[in-house]
N, C-alpha and C positions, 0 to 999 in steps of 0.2 A: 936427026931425031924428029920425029911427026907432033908437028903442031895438035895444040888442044882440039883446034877446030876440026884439023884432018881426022882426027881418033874419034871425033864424037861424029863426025862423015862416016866410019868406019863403023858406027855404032858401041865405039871401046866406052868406057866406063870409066875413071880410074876410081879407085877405092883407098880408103884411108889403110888398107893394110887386118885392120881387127874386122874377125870373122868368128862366128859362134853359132854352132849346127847347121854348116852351110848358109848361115844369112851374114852378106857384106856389108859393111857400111860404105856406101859411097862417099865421095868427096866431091860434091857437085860444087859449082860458086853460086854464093848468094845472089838471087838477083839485083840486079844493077837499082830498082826504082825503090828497093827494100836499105839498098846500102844509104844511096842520096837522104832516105829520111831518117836513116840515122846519123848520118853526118848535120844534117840539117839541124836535130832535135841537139847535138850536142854545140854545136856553133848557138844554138837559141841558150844553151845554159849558159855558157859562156858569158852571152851577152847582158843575162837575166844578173850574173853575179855582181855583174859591174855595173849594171843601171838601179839595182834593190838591194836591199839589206838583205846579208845573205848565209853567210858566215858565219860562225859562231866564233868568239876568242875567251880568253880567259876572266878581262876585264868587259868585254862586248859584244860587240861584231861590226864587219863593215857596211857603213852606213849607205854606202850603193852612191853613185853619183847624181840622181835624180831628188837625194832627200828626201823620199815618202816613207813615210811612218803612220801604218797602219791603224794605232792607235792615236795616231792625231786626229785623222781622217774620223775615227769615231765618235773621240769625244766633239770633235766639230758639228757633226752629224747631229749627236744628243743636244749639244749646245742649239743648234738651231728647232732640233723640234720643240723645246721647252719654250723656247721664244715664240715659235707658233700659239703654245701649249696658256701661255703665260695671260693671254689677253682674257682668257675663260680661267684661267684659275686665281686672279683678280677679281673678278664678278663671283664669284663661288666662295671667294674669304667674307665676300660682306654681307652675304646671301644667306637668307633664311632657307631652310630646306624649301618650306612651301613654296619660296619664291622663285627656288632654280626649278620647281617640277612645274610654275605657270610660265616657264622661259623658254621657248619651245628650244631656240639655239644652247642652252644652257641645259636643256632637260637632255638633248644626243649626247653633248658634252659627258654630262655629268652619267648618263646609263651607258656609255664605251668604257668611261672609267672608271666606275665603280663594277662592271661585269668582269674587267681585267683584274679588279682587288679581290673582286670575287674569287675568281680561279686561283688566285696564288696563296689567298688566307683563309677562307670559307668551305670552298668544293672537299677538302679531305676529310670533313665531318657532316657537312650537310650538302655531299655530292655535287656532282656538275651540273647537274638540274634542280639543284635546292629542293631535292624532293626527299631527303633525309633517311633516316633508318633504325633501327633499333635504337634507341637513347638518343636519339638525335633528330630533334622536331626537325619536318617538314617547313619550307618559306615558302611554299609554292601554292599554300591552301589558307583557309580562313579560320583558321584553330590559330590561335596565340595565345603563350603563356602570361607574356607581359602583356600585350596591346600590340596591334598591327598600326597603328597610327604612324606618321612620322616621327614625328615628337617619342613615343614608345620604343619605335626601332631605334634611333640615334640614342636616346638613352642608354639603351643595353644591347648597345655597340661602343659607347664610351666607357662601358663601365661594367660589364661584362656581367655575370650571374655563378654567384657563391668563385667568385675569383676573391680570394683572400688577400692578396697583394693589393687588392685597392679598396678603400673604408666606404665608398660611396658603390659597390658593388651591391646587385639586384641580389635580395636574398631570401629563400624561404625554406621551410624542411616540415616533411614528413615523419611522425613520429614509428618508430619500427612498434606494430602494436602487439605482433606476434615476438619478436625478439626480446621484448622488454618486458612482455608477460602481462602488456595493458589488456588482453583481450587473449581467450584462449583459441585453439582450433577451431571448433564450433562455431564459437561466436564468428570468426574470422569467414567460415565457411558463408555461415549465414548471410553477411556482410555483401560476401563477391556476390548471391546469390541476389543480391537488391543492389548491388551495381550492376550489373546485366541486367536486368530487368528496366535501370533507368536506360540504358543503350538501345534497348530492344532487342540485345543478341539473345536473351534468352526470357520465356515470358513469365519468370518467376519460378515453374515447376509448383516446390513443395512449400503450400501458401501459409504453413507454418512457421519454418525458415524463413519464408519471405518477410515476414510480419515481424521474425528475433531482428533480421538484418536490419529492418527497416526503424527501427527502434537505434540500434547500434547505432546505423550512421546519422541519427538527428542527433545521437548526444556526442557524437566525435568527430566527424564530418563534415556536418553543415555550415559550417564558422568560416572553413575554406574552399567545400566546394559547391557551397548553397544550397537551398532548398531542393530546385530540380537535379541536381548535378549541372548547372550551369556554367560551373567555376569562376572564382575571382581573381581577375586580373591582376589589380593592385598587388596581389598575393603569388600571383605565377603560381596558382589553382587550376589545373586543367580542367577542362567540363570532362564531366563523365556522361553525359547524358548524348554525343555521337558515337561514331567507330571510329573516334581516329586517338590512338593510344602510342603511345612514347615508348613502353613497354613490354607493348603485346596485351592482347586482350582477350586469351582464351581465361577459362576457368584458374587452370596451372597458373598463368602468369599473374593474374590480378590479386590472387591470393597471396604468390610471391614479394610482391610487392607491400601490401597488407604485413606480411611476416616480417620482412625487412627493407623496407623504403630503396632505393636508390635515386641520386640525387647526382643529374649533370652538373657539368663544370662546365663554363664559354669564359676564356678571355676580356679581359676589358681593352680594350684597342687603342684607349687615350696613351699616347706616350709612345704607343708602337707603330701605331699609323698619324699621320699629320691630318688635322684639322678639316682641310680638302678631301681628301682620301673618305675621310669616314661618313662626308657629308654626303660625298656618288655613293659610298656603299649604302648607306641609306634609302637613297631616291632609287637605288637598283633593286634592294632588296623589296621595298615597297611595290613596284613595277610587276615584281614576280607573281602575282595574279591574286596574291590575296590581304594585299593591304587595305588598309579600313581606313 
């Protein structure tokens, strides 16, 4: 009988036998440097079972002869960075905010850490750029509700704005003047039409409306958001008198607003973030280009 070699001297083929519209499947052998690395990769599991944890059992699994435990490795890993971590977060517990933003080692410190608090508790309301959006102020610019101060920001970061769950929560409300019937259409109309006017989005138009509005908002208005539309802080009074609106500031929305108030919610973070934590959130938020 003729050797494999001889046949394939011969040019023969053999074939595994199955054939379907004249196409054969041969039966060629694997190559040799294909075989070695599978023997190889299965001698490497082999080995891998008995040097690692690997196995699953009822109660466990085999703990591998080497003893590594991947989750030791980590918490060792965490343990050491916190001890890195730890010499600046000692300085930071006794630190006045102004004091870690004159620390220049403490000011990297403290703006790595508070951008990271940033990302995890802040970015889903007021974006990954603190540049905010519909009902949710912008930190990125010089408009504040409360006060752009340190001291301001830490405030209502520890204690959040109209968060009802804590008594020391920043609070203020707009009365609905259209929903309540303080002020009818008209008047309301009048109204937006002397808020655009303080913005400059619009230049008054019809100077008799201008003149009902302007009447309006000395007697309901001005208390909280001042004489020019300035707004009052103490109050988390937005100015009316830029273009930077919470809301929206065409005609539609201000009147909206006018009609039936809306009034954000923010978190008070005492209790849910530690002391530390809210101190970098602070000195980061302030960073963000428009702190005062």
């Amino acid at each position: 009988m003729p050797t494999r070699a001889e046949k394939h001297a011969k040019g023969y083929v053999e074939t595994t036998g199955h054939e379907w519209d004249g196409i054969q499947e041969l039966n060629n052998p694997l190559p040799r440097w294909w075989l070695y690395i599978l023997y190889a990769t299965i001698a490497i599991s082999v080995l891998y079972y008995v040097l690692y944890p690997a196995i699953p059992g009822i109660t466990g699994h085999t703990k591998g002869t080497l003893g590594y435990d991947a989750r030791l490795v980590v918490e060792e890993r965490i343990a050491a960075a916190r001890a890195a971590q730890r010499q600046y977060l000692d300085r930071i517990a006794v630190a006045e905010v102004d004091e870690i933003r004159g620390d220049a080692e403490l000011l990297n410190f403290a703006l790595a850490g508070g951008g990271s608090a940033f990302a995890d508790n802040c970015a889903p309301c007021h974006g990954a750029g603190a540049t905010g959006g519909p009902g949710y102020p912008s930190l990125a610019d010089d408009a504040w509700l409360w006060g752009g101060t340190t001291e301001a920001i830490h405030e209502t970061l520890l204690y959040g704005v109209r968060w009802e769950a804590n008594e020391d929560t920043r609070f203020s409300e707009m009365p609905a003047f259209g929903a309540d019937e303080l002020l009818t259409r008209e008047e309301i109309a009048a109204t937006t039409t002397y808020v655009l006017s303080l913005s400059g989005a619009e230049d008054g138009g019809d100077t008799m409306q201008l003149a009902v509005g302007s009447n309006i908002y000395a007697e309901n208005c001005v208390a909280c958001h001042g004489e020019q539309g300035e707004g009052i802080q103490e109050l988390g009074a937005p100015r009316l008198n830029d273009q930077v609106w919470l809301y929206g500031g065409t005609r539609e929305e201000i009147e909206t607003q006018l009609h039936r108030a809306r009034h954000g919610v923010m978190p008070a973070w005492v209790g849910r973030l530690d002391d530390n934590t809210i101190k970098m959130l602070t000195v980061y938020v302030h960073s963000l280009g428009g702190g005062e």
